[in-house]
C-alpha positions as CSV (number, residue, x, y, z in Angstrom):
1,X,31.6,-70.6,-19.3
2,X,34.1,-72.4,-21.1
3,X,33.4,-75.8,-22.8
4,X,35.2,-78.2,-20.2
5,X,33.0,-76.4,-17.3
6,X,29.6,-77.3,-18.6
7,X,30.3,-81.1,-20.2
8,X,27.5,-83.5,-19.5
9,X,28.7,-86.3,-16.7
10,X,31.6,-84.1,-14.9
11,X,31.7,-84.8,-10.9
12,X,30.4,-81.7,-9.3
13,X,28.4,-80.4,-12.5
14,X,25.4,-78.8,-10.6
15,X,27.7,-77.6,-7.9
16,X,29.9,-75.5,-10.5
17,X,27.1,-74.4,-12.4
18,X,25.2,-72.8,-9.2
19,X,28.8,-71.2,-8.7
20,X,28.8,-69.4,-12.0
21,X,25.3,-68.5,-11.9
22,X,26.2,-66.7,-8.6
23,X,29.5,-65.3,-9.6
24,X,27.3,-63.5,-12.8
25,X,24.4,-62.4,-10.5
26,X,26.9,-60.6,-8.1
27,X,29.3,-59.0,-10.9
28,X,26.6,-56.4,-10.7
29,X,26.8,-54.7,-7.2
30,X,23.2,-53.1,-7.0
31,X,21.8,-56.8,-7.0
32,X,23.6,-57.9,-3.8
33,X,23.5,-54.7,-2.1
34,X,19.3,-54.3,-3.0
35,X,19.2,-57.9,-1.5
36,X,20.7,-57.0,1.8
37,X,19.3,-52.8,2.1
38,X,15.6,-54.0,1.0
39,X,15.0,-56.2,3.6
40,X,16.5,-54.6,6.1
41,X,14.9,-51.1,5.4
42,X,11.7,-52.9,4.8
43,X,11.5,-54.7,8.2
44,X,13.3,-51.9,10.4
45,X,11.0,-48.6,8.7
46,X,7.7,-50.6,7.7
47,X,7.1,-53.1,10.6
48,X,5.5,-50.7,13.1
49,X,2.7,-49.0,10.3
50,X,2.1,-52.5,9.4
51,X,1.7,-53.6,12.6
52,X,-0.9,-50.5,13.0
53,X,-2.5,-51.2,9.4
54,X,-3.3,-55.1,10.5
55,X,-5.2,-53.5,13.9
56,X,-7.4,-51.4,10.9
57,X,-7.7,-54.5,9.3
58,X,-8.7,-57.1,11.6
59,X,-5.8,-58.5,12.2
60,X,-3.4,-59.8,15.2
61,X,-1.2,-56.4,15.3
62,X,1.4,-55.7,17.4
63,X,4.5,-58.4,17.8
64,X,3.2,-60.9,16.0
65,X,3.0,-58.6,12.9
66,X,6.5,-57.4,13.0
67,X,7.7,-60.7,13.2
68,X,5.9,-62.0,10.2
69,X,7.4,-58.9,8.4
70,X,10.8,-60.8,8.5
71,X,9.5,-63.4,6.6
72,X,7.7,-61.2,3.7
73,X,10.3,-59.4,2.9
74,X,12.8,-62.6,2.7
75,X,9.8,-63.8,0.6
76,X,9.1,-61.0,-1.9
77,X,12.7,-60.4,-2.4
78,X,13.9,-64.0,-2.9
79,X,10.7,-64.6,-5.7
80,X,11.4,-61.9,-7.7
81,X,15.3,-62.9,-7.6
82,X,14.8,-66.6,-8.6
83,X,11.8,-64.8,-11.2
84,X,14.8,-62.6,-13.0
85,X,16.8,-65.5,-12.8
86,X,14.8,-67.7,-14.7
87,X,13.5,-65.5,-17.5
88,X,16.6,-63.5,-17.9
89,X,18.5,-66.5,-18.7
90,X,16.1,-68.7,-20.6
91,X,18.2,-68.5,-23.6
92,X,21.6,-69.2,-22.0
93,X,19.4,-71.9,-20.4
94,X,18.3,-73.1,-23.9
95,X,21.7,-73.3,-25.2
96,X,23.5,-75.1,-22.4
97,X,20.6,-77.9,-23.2
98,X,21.0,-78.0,-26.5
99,X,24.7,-78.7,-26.1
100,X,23.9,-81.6,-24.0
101,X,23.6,-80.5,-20.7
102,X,20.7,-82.5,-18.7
103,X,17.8,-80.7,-18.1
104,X,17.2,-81.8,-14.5
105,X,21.0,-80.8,-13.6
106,X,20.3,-77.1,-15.2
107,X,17.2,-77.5,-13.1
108,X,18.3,-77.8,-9.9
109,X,21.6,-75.4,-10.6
110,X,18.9,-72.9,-11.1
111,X,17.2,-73.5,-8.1
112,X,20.3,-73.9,-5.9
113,X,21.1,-70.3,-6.7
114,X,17.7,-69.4,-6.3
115,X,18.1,-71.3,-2.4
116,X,21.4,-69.2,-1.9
117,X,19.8,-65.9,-2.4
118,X,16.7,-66.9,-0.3
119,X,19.3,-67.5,2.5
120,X,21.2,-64.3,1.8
121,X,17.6,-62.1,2.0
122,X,16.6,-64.2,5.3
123,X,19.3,-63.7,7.1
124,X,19.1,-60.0,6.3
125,X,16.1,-60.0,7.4
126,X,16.3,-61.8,10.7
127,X,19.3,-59.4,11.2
128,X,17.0,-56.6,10.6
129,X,14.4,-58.2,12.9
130,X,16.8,-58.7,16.0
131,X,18.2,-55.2,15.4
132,X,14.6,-53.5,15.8
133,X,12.4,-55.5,18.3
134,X,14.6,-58.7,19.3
135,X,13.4,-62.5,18.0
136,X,11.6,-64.1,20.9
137,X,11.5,-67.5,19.4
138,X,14.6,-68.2,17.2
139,X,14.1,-71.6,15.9
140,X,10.3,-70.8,14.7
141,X,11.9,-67.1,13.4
142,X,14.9,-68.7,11.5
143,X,12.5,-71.4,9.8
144,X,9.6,-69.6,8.7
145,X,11.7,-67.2,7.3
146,X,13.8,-69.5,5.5
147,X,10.4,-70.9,4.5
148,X,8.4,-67.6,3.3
149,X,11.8,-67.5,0.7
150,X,11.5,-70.9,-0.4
151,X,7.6,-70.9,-1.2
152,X,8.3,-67.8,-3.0
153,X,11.4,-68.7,-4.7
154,X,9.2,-71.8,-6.0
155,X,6.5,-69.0,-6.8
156,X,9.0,-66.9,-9.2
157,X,11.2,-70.0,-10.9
158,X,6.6,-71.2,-11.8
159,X,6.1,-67.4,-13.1
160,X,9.8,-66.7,-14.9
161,X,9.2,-69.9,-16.7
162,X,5.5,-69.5,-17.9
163,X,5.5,-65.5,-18.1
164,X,8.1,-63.6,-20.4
165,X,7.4,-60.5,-20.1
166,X,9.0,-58.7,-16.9
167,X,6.3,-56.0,-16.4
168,X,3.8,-59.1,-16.5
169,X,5.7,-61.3,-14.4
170,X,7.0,-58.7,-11.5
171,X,3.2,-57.7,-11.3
172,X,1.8,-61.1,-10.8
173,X,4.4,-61.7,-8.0
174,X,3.3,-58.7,-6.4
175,X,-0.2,-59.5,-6.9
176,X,0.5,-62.9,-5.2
177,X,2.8,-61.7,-2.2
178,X,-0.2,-58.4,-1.8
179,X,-3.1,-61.2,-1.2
180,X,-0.6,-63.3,0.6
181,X,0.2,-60.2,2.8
182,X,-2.2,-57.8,3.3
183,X,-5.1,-61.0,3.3
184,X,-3.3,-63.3,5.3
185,X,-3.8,-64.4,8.9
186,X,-1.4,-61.7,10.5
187,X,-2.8,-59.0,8.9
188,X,-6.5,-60.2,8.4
189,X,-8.7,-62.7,10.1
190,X,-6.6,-66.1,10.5
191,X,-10.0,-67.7,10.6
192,X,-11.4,-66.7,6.8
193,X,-11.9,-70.3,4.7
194,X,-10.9,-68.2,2.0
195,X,-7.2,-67.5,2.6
196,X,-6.7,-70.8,4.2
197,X,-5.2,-71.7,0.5
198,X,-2.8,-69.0,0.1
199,X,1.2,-69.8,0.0
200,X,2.1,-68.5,2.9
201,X,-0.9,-69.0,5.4
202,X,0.1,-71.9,7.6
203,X,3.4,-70.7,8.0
204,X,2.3,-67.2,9.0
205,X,0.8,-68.4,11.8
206,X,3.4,-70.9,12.7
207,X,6.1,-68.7,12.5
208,X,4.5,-66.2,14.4
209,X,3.0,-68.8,17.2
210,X,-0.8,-68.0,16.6
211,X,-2.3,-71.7,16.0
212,X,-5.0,-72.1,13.5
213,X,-7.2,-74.9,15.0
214,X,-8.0,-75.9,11.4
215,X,-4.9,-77.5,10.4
216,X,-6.1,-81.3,11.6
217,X,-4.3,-84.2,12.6
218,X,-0.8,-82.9,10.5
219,X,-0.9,-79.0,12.4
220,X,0.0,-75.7,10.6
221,X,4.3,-76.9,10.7
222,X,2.5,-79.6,8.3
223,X,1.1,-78.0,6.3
224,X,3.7,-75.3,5.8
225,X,6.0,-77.7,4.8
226,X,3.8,-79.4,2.4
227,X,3.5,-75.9,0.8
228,X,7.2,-75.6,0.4
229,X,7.7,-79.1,-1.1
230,X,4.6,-78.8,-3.6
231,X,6.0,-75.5,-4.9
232,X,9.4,-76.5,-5.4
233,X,8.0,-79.7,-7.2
234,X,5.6,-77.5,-9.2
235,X,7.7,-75.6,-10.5
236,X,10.7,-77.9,-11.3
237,X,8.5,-79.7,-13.2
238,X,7.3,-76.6,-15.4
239,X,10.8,-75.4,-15.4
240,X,12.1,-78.6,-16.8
241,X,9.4,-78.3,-19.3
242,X,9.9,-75.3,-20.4
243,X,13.6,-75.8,-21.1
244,X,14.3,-75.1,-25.1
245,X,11.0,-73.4,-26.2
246,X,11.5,-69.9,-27.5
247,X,9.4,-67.2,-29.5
248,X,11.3,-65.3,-31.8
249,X,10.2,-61.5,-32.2
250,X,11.2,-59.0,-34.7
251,X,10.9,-55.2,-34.9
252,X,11.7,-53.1,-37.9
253,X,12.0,-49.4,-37.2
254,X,9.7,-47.2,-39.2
255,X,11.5,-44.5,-41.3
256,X,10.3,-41.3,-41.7
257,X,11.1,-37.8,-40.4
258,X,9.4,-35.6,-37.7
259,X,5.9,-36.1,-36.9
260,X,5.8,-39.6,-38.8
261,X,9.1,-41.0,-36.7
262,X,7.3,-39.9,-34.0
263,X,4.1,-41.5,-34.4
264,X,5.5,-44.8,-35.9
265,X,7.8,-45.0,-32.8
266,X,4.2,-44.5,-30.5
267,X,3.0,-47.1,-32.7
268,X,5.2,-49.4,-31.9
269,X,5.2,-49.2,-28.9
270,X,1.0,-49.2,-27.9
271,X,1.5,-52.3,-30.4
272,X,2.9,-54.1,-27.4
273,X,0.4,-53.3,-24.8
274,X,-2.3,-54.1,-27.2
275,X,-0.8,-57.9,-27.9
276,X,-0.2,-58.4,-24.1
277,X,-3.5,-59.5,-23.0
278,X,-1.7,-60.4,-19.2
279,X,-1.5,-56.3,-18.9
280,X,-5.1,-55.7,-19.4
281,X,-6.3,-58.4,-16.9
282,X,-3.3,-57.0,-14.5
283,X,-4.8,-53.2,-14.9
284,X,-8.3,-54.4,-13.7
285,X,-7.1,-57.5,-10.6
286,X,-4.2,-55.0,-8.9
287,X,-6.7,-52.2,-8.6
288,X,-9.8,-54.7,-6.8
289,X,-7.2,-55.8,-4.4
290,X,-5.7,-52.9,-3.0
291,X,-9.0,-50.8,-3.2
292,X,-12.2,-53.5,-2.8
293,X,-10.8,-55.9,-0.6
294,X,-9.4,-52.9,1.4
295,X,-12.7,-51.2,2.5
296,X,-14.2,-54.7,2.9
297,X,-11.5,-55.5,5.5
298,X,-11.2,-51.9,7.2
299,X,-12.5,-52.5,11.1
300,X,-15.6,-50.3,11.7
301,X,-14.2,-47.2,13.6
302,X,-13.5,-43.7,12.9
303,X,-10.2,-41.9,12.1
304,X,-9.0,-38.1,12.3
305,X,-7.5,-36.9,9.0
306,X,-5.4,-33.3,8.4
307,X,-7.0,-31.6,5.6
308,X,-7.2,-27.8,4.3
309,X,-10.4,-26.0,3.6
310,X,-10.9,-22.7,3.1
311,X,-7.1,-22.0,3.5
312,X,-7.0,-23.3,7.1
313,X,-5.2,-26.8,8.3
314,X,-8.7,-28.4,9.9
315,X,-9.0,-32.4,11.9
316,X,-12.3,-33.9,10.4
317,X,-13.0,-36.9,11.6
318,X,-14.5,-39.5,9.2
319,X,-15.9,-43.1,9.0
320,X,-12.6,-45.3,7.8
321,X,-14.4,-48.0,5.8
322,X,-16.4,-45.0,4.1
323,X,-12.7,-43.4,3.0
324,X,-9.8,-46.2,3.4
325,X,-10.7,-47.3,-0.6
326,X,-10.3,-43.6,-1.8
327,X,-6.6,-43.5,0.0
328,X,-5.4,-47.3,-1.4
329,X,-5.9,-46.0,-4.7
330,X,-3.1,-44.0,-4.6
331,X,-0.9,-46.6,-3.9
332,X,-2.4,-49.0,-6.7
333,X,-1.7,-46.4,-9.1
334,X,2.1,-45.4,-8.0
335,X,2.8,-49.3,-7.8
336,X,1.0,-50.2,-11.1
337,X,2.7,-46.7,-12.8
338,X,6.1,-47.3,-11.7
339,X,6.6,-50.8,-12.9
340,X,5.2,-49.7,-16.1
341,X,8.0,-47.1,-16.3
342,X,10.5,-48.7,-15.5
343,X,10.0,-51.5,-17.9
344,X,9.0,-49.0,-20.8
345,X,12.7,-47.9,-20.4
346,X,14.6,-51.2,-19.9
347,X,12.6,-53.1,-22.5
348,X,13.4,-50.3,-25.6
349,X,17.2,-49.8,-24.5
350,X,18.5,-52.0,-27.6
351,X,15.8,-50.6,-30.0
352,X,16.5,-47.7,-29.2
353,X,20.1,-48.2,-29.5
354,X,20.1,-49.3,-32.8
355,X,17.4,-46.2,-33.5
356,X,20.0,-43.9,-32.7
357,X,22.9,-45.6,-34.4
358,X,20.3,-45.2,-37.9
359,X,19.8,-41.8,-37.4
360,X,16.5,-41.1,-35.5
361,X,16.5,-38.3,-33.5
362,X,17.1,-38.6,-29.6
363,X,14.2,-35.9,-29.1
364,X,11.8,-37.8,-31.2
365,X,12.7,-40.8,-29.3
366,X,12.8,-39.3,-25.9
367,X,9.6,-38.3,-26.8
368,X,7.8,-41.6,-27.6
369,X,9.1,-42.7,-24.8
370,X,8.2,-40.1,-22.1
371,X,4.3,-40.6,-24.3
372,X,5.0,-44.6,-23.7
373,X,4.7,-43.5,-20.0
374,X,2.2,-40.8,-20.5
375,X,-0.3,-43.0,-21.7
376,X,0.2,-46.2,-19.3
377,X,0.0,-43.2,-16.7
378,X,-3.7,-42.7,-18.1
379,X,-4.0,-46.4,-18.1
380,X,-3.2,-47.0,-15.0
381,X,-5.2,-44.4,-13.9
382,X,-8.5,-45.0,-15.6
383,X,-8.6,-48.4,-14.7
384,X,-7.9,-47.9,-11.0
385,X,-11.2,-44.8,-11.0
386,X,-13.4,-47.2,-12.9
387,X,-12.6,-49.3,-9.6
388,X,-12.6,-46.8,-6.8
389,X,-16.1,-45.4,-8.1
390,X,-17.8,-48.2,-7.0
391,X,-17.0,-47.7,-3.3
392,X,-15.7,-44.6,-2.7
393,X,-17.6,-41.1,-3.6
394,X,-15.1,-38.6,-3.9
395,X,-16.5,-34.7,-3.1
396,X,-14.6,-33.3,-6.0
397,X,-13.7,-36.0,-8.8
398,X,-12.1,-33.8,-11.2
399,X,-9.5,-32.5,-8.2
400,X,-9.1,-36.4,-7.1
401,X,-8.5,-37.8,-10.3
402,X,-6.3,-35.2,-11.6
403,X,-4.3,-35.7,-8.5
404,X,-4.1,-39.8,-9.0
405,X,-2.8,-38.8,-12.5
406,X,-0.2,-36.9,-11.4
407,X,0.6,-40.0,-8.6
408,X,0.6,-41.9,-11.8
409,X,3.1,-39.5,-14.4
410,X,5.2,-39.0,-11.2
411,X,6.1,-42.5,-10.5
412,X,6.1,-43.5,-14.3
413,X,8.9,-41.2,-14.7
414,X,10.5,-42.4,-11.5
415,X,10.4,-46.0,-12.7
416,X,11.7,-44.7,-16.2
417,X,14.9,-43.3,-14.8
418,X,15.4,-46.1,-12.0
419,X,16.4,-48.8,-14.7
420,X,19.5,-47.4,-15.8
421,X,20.6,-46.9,-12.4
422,X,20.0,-50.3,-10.8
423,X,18.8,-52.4,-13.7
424,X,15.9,-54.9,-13.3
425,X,16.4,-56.7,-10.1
426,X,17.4,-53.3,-8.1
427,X,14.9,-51.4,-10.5
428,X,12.0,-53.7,-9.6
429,X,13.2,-53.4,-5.7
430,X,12.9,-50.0,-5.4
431,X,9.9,-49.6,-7.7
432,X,8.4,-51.6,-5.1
433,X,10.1,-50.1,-2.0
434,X,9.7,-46.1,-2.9
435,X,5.8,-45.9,-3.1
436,X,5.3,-48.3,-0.8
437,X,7.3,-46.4,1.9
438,X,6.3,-43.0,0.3
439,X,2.8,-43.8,-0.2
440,X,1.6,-46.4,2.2
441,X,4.0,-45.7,4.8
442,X,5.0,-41.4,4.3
443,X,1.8,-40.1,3.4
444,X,-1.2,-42.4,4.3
445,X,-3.7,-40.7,6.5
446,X,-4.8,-44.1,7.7
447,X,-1.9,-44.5,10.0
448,X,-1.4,-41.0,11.7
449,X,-3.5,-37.5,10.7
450,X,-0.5,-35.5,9.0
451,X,2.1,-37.0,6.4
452,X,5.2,-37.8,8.6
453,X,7.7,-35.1,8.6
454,X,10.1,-36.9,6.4
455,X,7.7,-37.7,4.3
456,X,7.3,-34.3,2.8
457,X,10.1,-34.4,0.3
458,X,8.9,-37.5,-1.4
459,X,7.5,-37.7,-4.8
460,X,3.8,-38.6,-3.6
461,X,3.4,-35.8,-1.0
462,X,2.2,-33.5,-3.2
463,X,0.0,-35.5,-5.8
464,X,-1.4,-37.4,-2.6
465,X,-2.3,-34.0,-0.6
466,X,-4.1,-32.6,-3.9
467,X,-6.4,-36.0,-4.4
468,X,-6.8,-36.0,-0.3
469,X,-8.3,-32.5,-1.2
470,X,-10.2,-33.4,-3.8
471,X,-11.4,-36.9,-2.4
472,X,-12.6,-35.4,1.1
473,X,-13.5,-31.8,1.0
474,X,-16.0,-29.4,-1.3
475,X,-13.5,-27.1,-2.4
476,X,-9.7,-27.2,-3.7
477,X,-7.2,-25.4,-1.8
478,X,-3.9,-27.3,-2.3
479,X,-2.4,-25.0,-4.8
480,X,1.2,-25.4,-3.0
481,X,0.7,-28.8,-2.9
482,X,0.0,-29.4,-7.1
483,X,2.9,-27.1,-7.5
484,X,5.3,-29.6,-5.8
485,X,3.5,-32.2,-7.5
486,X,4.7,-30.2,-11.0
487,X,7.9,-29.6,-10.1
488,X,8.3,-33.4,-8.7
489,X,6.9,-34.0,-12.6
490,X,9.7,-31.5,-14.3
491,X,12.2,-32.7,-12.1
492,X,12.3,-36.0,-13.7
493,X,11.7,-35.6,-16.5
494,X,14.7,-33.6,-16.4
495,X,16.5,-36.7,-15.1
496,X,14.8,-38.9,-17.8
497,X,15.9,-37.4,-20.2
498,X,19.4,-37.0,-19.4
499,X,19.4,-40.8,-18.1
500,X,18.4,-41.4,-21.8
501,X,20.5,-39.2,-23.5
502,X,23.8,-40.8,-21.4
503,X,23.0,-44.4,-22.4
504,X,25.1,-46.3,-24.6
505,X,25.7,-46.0,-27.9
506,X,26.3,-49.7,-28.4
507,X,24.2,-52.5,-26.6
508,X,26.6,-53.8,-23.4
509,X,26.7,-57.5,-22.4
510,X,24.0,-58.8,-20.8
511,X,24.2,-59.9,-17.4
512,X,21.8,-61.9,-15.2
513,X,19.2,-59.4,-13.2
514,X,20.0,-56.4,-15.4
């Protein structure tokens, strides 16, 4: 921005500002375009199995479901947006203070970009909604969308501005919008005292037209709406707050040769999970919700499940609240693993930069970095078993856990090689999307008995039929199955590695969700 843009007291000062900050966000296509393809791939592909899941889970099912689905995707997508855009420009932010730009104006700039997304990712959304089942009611579909984006655009300006680190903050979001979600009153029981208090409750069920009957004298549209305006006045106030206090960090690169580059560089790097205390709670809270709160909430009925034993394709039919724990792990581990990947990669790029430039050997460092994933693979694996163990009793546990391992490497490596291509925001996106959609969606023998038929060229399919194997039958006969799960493994590694190897010699200018 040049100095007669951003002086303090010009006529239309917030107005120009919100103007640049879009004009940065969208010099980088992948954001836009991951705005618009998200929600529409998440509402058109997803809203049937979620509609299905909810009837497993208690919940309304059916219209009322894929209806809602508008709304949390327009939500997720719009709080991790407004999330990037807060941390990633904190020290832009800082200096534009500093040189005497007021605080609330810099404020509500941020936030009015943050409302211009939201509005771009609803009305994708609603687009996406229309296209696939119609919109019976408009009015309640246009404003509880628009609402889901503004909660959760207050939701990740609150977490941007007290959480700086990205794998931290893009977690907690997802931890929020997963209990919002998956616990809330279109999926679960609208009648549970306990999720009465989360963001988005009241305006699931008013958007969706299922009253509560506890929302008093003011209703559930009351409610909702003081939701929205306590967020946004939450978080203005910590944002505002927040404005002009920084941490300064230093690395020094280790010198050495061979093995000693090597381990200094792994060093370094477990150095940083070890001071990030947010990780370690994150590793142990992702893992009860997905896999605890899942077999608590699975309805009491039976399901048929595809399995191999004894080299023959057999239907056993099994008790779902004795089994539904042992299958959400999967997808706590391939969430959890590819964020961690994808961050490992984006986070190093300057280090390693500047690593290169002084001589240390691209092996060496493809190396560390490929053990970076390795061990927050094992991690994120360990920490999810410790977990499942308690209420799920897998037949084989060496076969199942070797097979959430792979799960875990696999989608470590995808997130690794995802952040050159689309950067944070699109990286995040589709770190999200992919095992969600491969995972929960592809391969989950909740929702039908056999892995769809397009969902046999994913990454998961063959990690998720060797801990199916191991988690439900005496015996291991998936070899073909851990073969594709290698060669999914290989595969990107192969791509991680040239990724890495084609970066940038010299660190590029930063831009605003990258």
């Amino acid at each position: 921005m040049r100095g007669e843009d951003h002086l303090p007291g010009v006529p239309g000062e917030v107005a120009l500002l919100v103007h640049r900050f879009l004009t940065d966000y969208a010099r980088n296509p992948v954001n836009m375009l991951v705005l618009v393809l998200v929600p529409v791939v998440f509402v058109i592909v997803a809203a049937g199995s979620m509609a299905d899941a909810a009837k497993l889970l208690g919940g309304a099912g059916g219209p009322a479901v894929e209806t809602a689905t508008a709304g949390w995707a327009a939500g997720f997508l719009a709080g991790i947006a407004m999330f990037f855009q807060i941390s990633a420009a904190r020290a832009a932010d800082r200096r534009l203070v500093s040189a005497g730009l007021a605080p609330m104006r810099l404020v509500a700039a941020r936030l009015g970009t943050g409302l211009v997304l939201g509005a771009l990712v609803a009305a994708a959304a609603l687009l996406a909604l229309a296209a696939r089942t119609g919109i019976g009611d408009l009015d309640r579909a246009i404003a509880g969308t628009l609402m889901f984006a503004v909660i959760y655009l207050a939701i990740g300006a609150l977490v941007g501005a007290v959480v700086r680190n990205p794998v931290n903050g893009t977690v907690l979001i997802l931890f929020i919008w997963i209990l919002d979600v998956f616990f809330g009153p279109a999926v679960g029981s609208p009648d549970r005292i306990e999720t009465r208090w989360f963001p988005t409750h009241f305006v699931t069920l008013w958007m969706v037209d299922i009253p509560s009957r506890h929302g008093g004298r003011i209703g559930d549209l009351g409610w909702a709406l003081v939701w929205m305006f306590a967020a946004l006045i939450v978080s203005t106030a910590v944002i505002t707050a927040t404005v002009g206090v920084s941490r300064r960090s230093r690395r020094r690169p280790t010198a050495g040769s061979g093995w000693g580059q090597f381990s200094a560089g792994l060093r370094m790097g477990l150095r940083d999970y070890r001071r990030n205390p947010v990780l370690w709670v994150l590793l142990v809270v992702v893992p009860i919700v997905f896999i605890v709160l899942a077999k608590a909430m699975t309805a009491q009925e039976s399901g048929v499940f595809s399995l191999v034993e004894g080299g023959r394709t057999v239907m056993q039919v099994f008790w779902l609240p004795d089994v539904h724990a042992g299958t959400m792990t999967p997808i706590a581990i391939s969430s959890l693993a590819a964020l961690a990947g994808l961050f490992v990669g984006l986070d190093a790029r300057a280090g390693d930069r500047r690593l290169t430039l002084a001589g240390f050997p691209f092996p060496l460092l493809l190396a560390v970095r490929v053990s970076m994933i390795g061990i927050a693979s094992g991690l994120v694996t360990v920490s999810s078993l410790m977990i499942t163990a308690t209420v799920f009793d897998a037949r084989q546990w060496g076969v199942y856990g070797g097979g959430n391992l792979l799960m875990a490497v696999t989608y470590g490596l995808l997130g690794f090689c995802l952040g050159p291509i689309f950067g944070r925001v699109g990286g995040v996106f589709i770190a999200f999307l992919v095992p969600f959609l491969d995972i929960g969606i592809g391969q989950s023998p909740m929702l039908r008995p056999e892995p769809a038929t397009w969902a046999h060229g994913l990454p998961g399919y063959g990690a998720m039929r060797v801990l199916l194997d191991g988690g439900l039958t005496a015996r291991f006969d998936e070899v073909g199955s851990l073969l594709a799960a290698l060669v999914w493994v290989l595969a990107l590694t192969a791509l991680a590695g040239w990724l890495f190897h084609r970066a940038p010699a010299t660190p590029a200018r930063p831009r605003l969700g990258m």
